[in-house]
N, C-alpha and C positions, 0 to 999 in steps of 0.2 A: 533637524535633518534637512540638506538641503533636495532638489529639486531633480537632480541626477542621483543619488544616495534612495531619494523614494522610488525613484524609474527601478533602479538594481535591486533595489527590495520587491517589487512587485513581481519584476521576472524570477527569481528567487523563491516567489509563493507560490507563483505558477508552475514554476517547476516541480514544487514539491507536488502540488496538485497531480500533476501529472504524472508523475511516477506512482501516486498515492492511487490514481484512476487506474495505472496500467496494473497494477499488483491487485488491484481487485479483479480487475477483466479476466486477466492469467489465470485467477483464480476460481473463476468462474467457467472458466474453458476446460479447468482440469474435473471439475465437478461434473462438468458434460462427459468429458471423453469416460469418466470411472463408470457413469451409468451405461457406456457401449462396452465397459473393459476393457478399455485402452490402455491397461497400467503403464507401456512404455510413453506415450503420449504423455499422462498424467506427472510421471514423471520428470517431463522435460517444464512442462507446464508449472508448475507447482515450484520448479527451480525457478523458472522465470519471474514466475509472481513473489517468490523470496529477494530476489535481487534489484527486481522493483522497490520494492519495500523497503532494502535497503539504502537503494539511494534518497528513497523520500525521507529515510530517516534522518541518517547522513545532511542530509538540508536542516531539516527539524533540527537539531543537533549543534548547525552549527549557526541557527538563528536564536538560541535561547545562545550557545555561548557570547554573542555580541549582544546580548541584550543583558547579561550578567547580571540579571535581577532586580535591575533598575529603572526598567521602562525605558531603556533607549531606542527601543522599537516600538516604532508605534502598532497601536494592537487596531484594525481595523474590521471589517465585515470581512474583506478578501480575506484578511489574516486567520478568524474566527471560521472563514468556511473550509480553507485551507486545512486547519487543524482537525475539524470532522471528519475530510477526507484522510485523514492520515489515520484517524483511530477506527473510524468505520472499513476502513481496507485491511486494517490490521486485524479487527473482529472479524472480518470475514473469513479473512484466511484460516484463521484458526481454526473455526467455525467447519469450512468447509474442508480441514483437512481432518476433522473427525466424520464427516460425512464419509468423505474417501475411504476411510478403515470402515465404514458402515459395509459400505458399496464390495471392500473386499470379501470381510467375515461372509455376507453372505453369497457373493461368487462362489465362494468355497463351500458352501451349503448347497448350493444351488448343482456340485460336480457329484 
């Protein structure tokens, strides 16, 4: 890989990064607002961190297809931390949207 080819791949990781940060954040905002009962908030939130996540995927996605299983990318620490954030943003969310149904069941306990 040349030297501009590495430059494009690393803003490419970073991006995933960042989408992969902002889809955890989102998600964590939504986790705040259900513990106030914010449901419409959570709702807007919880979308946001879903289409985060999609676009980190959408990168994810489309760096294995040019790497077609063959090591054409090289796999580095950025690459390796990259991919953490993508599966640990991914756990959370899920994670934190069974909280959210905690947080509802008992609002409704709570009336």
């Amino acid at each position: 890989m040349n030297e501009e080819a590495e430059f494009n791949l690393e803003s490419t990781v970073m991006e995933l990064i960042i989408n992969a940060g902002e889809a955890r954040s989102f998600a964590m905002q939504a986790l705040r607002a259900a513990k106030q009962h914010n449901w419409s908030q959570v709702d807007v939130l919880l979308t946001q961190a879903s289409q985060a996540s999609k676009r980190a995927h959408d990168v994810q996605t489309m760096l294995i297809g040019l790497d077609e299983g063959t090591g054409k990318i090289p796999v580095n620490l950025i690459m390796v931390h990259a991919q953490d954030h993508i599966m640990t943003s991914m756990l959370a969310r899920e994670m934190i949207e069974e909280l959210i149904e905690v947080h509802k069941l008992l609002s409704k306990d709570e009336k």
